[in-house]
C-alpha positions as CSV (number, residue, x, y, z in Angstrom):
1,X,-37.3,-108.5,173.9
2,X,-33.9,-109.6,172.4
3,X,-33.2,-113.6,172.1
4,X,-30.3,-114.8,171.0
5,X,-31.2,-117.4,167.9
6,X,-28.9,-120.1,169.2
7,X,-30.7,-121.1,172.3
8,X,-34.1,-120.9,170.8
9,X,-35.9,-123.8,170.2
10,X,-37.1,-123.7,167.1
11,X,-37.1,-126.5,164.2
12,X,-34.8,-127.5,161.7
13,X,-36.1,-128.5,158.1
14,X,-36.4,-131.1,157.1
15,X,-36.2,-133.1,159.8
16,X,-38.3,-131.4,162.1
17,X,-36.2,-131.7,165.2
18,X,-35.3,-129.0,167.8
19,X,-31.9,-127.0,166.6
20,X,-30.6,-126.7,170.5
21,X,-31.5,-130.1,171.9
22,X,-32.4,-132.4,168.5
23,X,-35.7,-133.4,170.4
24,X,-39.1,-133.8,167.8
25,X,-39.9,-130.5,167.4
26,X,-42.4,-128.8,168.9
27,X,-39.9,-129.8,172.0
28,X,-41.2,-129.6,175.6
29,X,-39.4,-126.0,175.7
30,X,-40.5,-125.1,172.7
31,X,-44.2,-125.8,174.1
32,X,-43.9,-124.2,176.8
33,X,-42.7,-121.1,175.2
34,X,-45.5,-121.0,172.3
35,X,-48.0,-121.7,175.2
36,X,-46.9,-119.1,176.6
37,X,-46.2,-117.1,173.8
38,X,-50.1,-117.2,172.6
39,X,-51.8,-117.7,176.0
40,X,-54.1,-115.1,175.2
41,X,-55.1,-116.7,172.0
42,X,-54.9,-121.1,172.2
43,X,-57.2,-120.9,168.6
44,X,-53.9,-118.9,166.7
45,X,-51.9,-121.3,168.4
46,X,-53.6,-124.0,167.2
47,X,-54.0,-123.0,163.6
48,X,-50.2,-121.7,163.7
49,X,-49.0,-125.7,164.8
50,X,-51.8,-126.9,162.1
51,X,-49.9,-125.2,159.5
52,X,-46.7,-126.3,161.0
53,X,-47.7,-129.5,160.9
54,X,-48.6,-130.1,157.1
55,X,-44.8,-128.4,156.6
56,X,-43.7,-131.2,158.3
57,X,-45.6,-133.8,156.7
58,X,-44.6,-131.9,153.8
59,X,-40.9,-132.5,154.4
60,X,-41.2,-135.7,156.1
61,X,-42.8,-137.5,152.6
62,X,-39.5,-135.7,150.5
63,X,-36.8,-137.3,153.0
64,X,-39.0,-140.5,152.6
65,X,-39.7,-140.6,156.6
66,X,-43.3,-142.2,157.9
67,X,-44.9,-138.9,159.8
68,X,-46.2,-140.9,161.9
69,X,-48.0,-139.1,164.9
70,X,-48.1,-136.1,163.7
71,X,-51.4,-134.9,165.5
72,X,-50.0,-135.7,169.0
73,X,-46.9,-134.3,167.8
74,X,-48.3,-130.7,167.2
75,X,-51.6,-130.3,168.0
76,X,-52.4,-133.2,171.0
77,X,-50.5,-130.8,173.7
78,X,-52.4,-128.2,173.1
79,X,-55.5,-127.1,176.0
80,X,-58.1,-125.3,174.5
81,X,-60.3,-123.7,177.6
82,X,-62.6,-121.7,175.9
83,X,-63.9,-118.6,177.7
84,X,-66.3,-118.9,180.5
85,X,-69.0,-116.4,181.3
């Protein structure tokens, strides 16, 4: 799989928002494609956007920003089906 990095979605520190469309980063692209991306496995997903997360908050307290939201930011989108049997 070859991507080009210009027109993914990923963040930009330390602002946290989406290099390609300056949206709050995890964008709604960027969702979608780490939904996708871990489909098989929504718990690494989770602990990936958890770690994410306290990177941001990291940042955001430096620059002097209020993280505010920062749960429904990177965690609230997140479905967690666990396995049925």
């Amino acid at each position: 799989m070859t991507t080009t990095q210009g027109t993914e979605h990923l963040h930009e520190r330390p602002n946290w928002n989406c290099r390609v469309c300056g949206r709050p980063w995890p964008c709604p692209t960027a969702q979608t494609r780490l939904l996708y991306e871990y489909r098989a496995f929504p718990s690494l997903l989770r602990i990936y956007l958890s770690a994410q997360m306290y990177e941001a908050l990291q940042d955001m307290v430096i620059e002097g920003e209020k993280p505010l939201n920062l749960y429904d930011r990177f965690l609230a989108w997140v479905r967690f089906d666990p396995p049925r049997h």
